[in-house]
N, C-alpha and C positions, 0 to 999 in steps of 0.2 A: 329856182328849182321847181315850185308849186306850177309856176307861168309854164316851163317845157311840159308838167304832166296833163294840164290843162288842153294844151297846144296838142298833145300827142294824140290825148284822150278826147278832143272834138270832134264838131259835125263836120268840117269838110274831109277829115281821113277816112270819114267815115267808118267809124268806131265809135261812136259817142251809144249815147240812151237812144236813141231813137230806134239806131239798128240793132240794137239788143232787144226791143221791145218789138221789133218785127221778124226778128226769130225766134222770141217767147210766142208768138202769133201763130207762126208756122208749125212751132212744136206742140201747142194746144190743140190746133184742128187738127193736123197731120194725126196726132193721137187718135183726137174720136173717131175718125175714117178709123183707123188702123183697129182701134178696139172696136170698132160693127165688125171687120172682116176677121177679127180673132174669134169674138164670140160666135160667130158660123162655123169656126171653122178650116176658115180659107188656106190655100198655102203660102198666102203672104198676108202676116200678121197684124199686130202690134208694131213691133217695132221695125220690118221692112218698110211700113208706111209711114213712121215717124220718121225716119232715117231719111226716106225720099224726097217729106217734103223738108226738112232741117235745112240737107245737102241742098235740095233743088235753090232753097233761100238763100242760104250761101254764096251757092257762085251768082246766082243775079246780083245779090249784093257786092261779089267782087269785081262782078263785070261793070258795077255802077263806078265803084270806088277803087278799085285796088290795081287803077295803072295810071290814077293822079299824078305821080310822083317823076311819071316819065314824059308826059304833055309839054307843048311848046308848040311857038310858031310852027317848026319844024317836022313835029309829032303831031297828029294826026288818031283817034282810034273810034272804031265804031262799038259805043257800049252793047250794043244788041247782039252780038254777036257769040260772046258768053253765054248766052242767057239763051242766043236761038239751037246751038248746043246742046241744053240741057233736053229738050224736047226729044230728039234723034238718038242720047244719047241714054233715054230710058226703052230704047227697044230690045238694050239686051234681057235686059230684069223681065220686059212682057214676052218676049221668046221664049226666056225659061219658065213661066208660070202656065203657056200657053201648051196644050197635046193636045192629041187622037188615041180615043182608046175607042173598036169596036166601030170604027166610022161616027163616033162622034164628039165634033169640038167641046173641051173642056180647059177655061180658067180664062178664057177672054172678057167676063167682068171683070176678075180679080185684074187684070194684066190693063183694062179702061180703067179701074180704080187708082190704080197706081199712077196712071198717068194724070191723072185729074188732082191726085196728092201733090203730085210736082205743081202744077200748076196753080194751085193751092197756094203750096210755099212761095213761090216765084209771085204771088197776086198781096201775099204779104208783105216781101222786100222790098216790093214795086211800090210800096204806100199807098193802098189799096185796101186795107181792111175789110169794107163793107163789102167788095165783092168778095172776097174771100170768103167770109162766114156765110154769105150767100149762096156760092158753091156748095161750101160743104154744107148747109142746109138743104141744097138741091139733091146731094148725092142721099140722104138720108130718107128724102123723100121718093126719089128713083127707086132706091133698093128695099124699102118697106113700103110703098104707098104702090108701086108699080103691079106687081108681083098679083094682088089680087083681083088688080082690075085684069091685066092679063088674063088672070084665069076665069071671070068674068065673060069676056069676050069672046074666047076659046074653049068654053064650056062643052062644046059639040065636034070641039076639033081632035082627032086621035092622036093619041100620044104614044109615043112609046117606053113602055117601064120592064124595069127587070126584078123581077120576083126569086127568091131562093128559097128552096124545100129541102126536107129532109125527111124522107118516106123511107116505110121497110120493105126489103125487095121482097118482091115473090106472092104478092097479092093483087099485081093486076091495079098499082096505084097508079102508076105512069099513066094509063089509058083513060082512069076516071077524071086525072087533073086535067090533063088535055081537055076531056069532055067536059071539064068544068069553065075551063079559060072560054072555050068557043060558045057554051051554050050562055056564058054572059057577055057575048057581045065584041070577044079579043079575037084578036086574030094571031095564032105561035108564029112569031119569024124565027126565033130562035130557039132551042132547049139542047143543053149539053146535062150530061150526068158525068158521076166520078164516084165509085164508093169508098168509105171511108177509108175501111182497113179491109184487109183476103178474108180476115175472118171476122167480120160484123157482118150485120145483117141491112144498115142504114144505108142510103142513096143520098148523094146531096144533089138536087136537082139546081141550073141556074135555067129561069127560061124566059125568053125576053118575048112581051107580046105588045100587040099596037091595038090600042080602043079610045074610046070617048072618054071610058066611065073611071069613077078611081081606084087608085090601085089599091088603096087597103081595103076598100069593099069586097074585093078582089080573094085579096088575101085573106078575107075573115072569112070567106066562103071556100076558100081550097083549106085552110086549117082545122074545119069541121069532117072533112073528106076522112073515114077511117084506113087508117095506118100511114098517116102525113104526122110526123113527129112535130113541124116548127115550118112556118113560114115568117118571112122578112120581105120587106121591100127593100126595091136598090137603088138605082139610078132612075131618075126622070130625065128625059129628052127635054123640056121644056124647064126645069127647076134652074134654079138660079146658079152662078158659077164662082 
């Protein structure tokens, strides 16, 4: 009886320790990925990215071992083929992480992230470790280390940011923020207004403009403006996704 749990629980069914410890593998990196893109933020987490790379390990692993039992002269099976699957088969998850708001793409890291998790996991089951850990130390350094040399590079290049205010109407603030955007160097492509309630007196201003310089400089100089209640920054064109 001990002999069939042995037999069952071995390396050729491939279920033994080995391939448990390279889905402990998968589920440890797959995490840290997943916790950088929670602590952002992102709209694929923690556990979308644990899940992806677990899964992705999974079926490599099934596609290595888990049609053993049907081979013979007669039989025939290409292991890669599971496993080339999984690639094709994570473009739903980056379709729905991927939009357009406003003409501009948004969640195509997140939606590279995920792919790079699969293949993560997939670099685990494969017994492959060191690349593994090497990846995801690459992705760590892509997404923190990247980011300011970019902005380094592109120091002088214009960007475009969206700004939101909150002014009181009827003092002629509209024409002094305009004159405040442009006389620092932005150019308005966009400004919509909406006020709050019929009977308040506040404006919420969104207005999207294109410059070099940065936006909360930006913003710390229209906040000074008399009868601008509250400014924010919003979206960068350039910021990370």
């Amino acid at each position: 009886m001990v002999s069939m749990n042995v037999a069952a629980f071995g390396e050729p069914t491939g279920q033994g320790w080995a391939q448990l410890g390279e889905l402990a593998a998968a589920l440890v990196l797959s995490s840290l990925i997943g916790l950088e893109r929670e602590i952002r933020q992102k709209s694929a987490g923690l556990r979308t990215h644990t899940l992806v790379g677990l899964g992705s390990a999974l079926f490599f692993l099934i596609s290595k071992y888990g049609f053993t039992d049907v081979l013979s002269e007669h039989v025939t099976l290409d292991p890669s083929r599971v496993a080339a699957q999984i690639v094709s088969g994570l473009g739903f998850i980056g379709g729905g992480l991927i939009f357009v708001r406003r003409d501009v793409v948004r969640g195509l890291t997140t939606a590279a992230v995920v792919w790079v998790t699969a293949a993560v996991g997939c670099a685990c089951a494969a017994g492959l470790p060191v690349l593994a850990v090497f990846v995801t130390a690459a992705h760590f350094l892509v997404v923190y280390g990247y980011p300011p040399l970019i902005q380094l590079f592109t120091r002088t290049r214009p960007r475009s940011t969206v700004l939101r205010l909150s002014y009181l109407d009827g003092r002629g603030v509209l024409r002094d923020v305009l004159a405040g955007a442009t006389g620092a160097g932005y150019v308005v492509a966009e400004a919509s207004t909406q006020r709050r309630h019929p009977d308040e007196h506040l404006i919420d201003l969104s207005l999207r403009v294109v410059g070099p310089g940065q936006p909360t400089d930006l913003a710390a100089t229209l906040s000074e403006l008399d009868g601008v209640e509250s400014v924010s920054v919003g979206e960068v064109d350039d910021a990370s996704d």
